[in-house]
N, C-alpha and C positions, 0 to 999 in steps of 0.2 A: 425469431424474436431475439431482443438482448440476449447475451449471457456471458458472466465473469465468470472464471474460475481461477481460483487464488489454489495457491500449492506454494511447497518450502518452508512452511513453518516447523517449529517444534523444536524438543528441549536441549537449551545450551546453557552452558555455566558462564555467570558473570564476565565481562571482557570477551565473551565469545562473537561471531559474527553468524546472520542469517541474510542470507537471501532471498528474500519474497515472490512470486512471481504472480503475474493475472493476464492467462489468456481471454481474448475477447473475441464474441461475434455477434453477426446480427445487427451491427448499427456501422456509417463510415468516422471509424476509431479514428484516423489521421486528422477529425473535422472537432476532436472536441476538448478538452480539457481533462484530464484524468486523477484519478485521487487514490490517495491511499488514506482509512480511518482505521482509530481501531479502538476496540471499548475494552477500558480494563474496568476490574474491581471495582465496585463501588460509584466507578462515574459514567459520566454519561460518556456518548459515542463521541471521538471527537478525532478533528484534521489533522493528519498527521504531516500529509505533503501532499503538493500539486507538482502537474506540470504542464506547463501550455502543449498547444497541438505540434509545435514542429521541434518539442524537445529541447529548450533552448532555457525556458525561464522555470524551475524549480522554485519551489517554497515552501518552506518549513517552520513547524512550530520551534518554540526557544528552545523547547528542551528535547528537540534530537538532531536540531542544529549541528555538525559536523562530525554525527555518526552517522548519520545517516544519507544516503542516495539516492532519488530518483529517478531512472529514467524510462527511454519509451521505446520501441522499434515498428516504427510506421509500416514495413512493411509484415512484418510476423501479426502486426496489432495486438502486441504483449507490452506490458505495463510491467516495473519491477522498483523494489524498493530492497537496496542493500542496505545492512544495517549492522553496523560494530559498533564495538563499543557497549556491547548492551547490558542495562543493569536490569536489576531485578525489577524496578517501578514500569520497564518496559512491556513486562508480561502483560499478556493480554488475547484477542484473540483481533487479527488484523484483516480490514475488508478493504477491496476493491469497489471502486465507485465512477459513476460517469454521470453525469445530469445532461439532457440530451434535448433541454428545453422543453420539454413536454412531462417527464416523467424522470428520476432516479433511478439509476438501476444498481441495486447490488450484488454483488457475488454469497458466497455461503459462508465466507471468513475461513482462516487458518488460522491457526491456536500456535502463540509463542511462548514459553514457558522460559524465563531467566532463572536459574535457580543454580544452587551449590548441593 
């Protein structure tokens, strides 16, 4: 069956950087579009970045816009999202996500704490 698993989270001070990771199996990774979400405080879950299947076209919301990176390794089938720059409104707990035309699948999330 599916399954994500996110690792690399956890706590950095302000300006600090993290690196995210989501190994994947169970589905062909290279054939689909990949996400990173993640639900802080208070809101709802929401897109953080994509990226197409051959790793080419990223996309970001405004506000992590040029701290942040996504990419992909087709052949590991690991997804990853580096992230500097990071303020406190980042904290949150960040998942891994693939919609596979039939069903969504998520990971367990990892917990990033920005704090001083």
């Amino acid at each position: 069956q599916v399954q994500l698993v996110e690792s690399g989270g956890g706590l950095v001070q302000p300006g600090g950087s993290l690196r995210l990771s989501c190994a994947t199996s169970g589905f062909a990774f290279s054939t689909y579009v990949m996400n990173w979400y993640r639900q802080t405080p208070g809101k709802e879950r929401e897109l953080v970045a994509s990226i197409d299947k051959f790793g080419i076209i990223p996309t970001y919301i405004d506000s992590v816009r040029g701290r942040f990176a996504i990419s992909r390794d087709n052949f590991k089938n690991t997804v990853s999202l580096q992230m500097n720059s990071l303020k406190p409104e980042d904290t949150g707990v960040y998942y891994c996500n693939v919609w596979t035309g039939l069903q969504d699948h998520w990971g367990q999330g990892t917990q990033v704490t920005v704090s001083s």
